[in-house]
N, C-alpha and C positions, 0 to 999 in steps of 0.2 A: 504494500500500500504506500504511495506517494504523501509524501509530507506536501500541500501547498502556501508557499511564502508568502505570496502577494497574489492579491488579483487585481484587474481592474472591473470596476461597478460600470459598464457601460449605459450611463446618464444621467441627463443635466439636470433631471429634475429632484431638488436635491431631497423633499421629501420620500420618494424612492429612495435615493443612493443611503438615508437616513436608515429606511425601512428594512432593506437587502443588508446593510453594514451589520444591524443588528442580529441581523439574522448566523452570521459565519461566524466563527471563531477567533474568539479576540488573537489569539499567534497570528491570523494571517492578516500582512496588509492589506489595506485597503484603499484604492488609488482614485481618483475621478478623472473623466477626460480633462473636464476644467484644467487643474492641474499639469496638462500635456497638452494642453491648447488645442484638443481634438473636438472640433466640430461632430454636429449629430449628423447621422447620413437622412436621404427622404427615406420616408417609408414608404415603399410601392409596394408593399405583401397585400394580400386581399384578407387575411387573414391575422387574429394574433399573434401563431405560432408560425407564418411566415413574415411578421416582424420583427417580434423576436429574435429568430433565426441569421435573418439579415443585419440587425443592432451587432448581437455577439459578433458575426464573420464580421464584421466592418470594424469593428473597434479591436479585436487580436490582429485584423490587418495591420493596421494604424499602429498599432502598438506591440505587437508580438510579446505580450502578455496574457496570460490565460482570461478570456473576457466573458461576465454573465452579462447576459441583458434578459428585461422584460416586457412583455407587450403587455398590457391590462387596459381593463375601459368598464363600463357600467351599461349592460346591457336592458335594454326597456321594452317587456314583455307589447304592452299595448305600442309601443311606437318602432317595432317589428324589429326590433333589437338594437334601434340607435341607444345614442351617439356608437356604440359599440366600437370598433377599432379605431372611428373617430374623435373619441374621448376629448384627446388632450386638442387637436386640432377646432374641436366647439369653443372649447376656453379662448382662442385667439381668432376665432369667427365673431365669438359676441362680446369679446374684449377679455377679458379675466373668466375663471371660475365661477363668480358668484352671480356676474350674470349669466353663462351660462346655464347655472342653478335655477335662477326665478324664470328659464328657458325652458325649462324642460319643465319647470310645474306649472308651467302654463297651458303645455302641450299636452301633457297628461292628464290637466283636469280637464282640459276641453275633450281629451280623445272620450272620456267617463263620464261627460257631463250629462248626455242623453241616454246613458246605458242604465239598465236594473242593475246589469251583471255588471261592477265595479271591477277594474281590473292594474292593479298596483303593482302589479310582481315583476321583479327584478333581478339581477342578477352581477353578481361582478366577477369578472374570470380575471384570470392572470394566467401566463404563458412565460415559462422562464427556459434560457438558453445558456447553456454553459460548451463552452468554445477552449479546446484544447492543442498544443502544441501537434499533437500525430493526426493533424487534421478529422478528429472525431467531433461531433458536436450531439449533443445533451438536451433533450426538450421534454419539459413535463408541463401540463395545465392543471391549476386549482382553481374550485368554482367555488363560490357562496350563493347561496339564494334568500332573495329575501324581499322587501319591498319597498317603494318610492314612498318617504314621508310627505304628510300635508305641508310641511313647512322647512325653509331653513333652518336646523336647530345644530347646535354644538359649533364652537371654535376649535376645536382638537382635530388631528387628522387634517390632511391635505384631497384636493381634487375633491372629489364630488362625496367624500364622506358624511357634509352636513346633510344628505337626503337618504343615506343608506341605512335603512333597517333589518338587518338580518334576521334570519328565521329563528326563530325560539327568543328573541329579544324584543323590548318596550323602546329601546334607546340607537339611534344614529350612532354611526363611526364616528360620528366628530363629537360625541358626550362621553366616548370610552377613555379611558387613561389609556395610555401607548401601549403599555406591557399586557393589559388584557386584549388591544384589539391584535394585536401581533399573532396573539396563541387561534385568533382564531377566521383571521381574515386568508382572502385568495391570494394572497404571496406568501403567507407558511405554509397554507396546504401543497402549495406546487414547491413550496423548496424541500417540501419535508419527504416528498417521491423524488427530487432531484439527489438529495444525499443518499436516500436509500438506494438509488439505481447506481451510484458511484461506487459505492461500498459493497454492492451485490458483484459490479463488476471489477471489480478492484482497482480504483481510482485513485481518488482524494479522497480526505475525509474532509470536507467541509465543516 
């Protein structure tokens, strides 16, 4: 089994690079492109896991440092799975996040507004890619299910967490302390099959 030193977090969103950091082991470094002046590449995947996929090659390119990247976005039942791969790209369509946010509860109450059958449900997936020197690459997705709050609520959490309410929860991503939403959101659940498939195959131990 490989001891690994250093990675690099491929990306600039530093709430991510945040979320991922916490996640590995404090032995290994942990680098940002910021740091190496490494631009983000576009995302042309049709897909999470083919942007993902493209983030990691593009930044071990760049870097020739073992590189994870992740695609995530918040998928919306009633609005036939937007913003979904679009995620971050709504946030600099409608300016920021937050207006993004009073975007999509707009959309939502209006898609519900004539319906008996109310329909809130949502989803947020994450897609993580982990990118190795012997030209292997590593891709596992964690899902959440859960549902679009009435309102913005919580300061905590980044991106679209003030509307996310997860299944078996009263309270938004963005009302959680750090260390409880960590244990149970879509970037632990996919890192926690990404470390299991390294160590099944004898990798890194992340």
């Amino acid at each position: 089994m490989k001891k690994l030193k250093k990675i690099l977090i491929g990306t600039h969103n530093q709430g991510k690079f945040r979320e991922i950091s916490n996640l590995l082991s404090k032995r290994i470094k942990k680098i940002s492109p910021i740091s190496l002046k490494i631009l983000s590449p576009k995302e042309t995947g049709k897909s999470f896991l083919a942007n993902s996929q493209l983030k990691a090659n593009y930044f071990y390119k760049k870097s020739k440092i073992v590189s994870i990247s992740d695609d995530s976005g918040l998928s919306i039942d009633c609005l036939n799975g937007k913003p979904g791969i679009f995620s971050a790209r709504w946030a600099k369509k409608y300016g920021n996040f937050h207006k993004a946010m009073k975007k999509i509860l707009y959309l939502v109450n209006k898609k519900n507004s004539k319906k008996k059958n109310k329909n809130f449900k949502a989803k947020f997936i994450c897609c993580l890619s982990l990118k190795i020197p012997n030209k292997k690459i590593f891709s596992v997705t964690g899902t959440v299910k859960g549902k679009i709050s009435s309102k913005i609520i919580g300061n905590k959490g980044f991106g679209y967490d003030p509307i996310f309410i997860p299944n078996k929860y009263i309270v938004t991503y963005g009302q959680m302390n750090r260390k409880k939403k960590m244990l149970i959101d879509h970037r632990f659940l996919a890192f926690k099959k990404l470390k299991k498939n390294l160590i099944f195959k004898k990798f890194f131990i992340l």
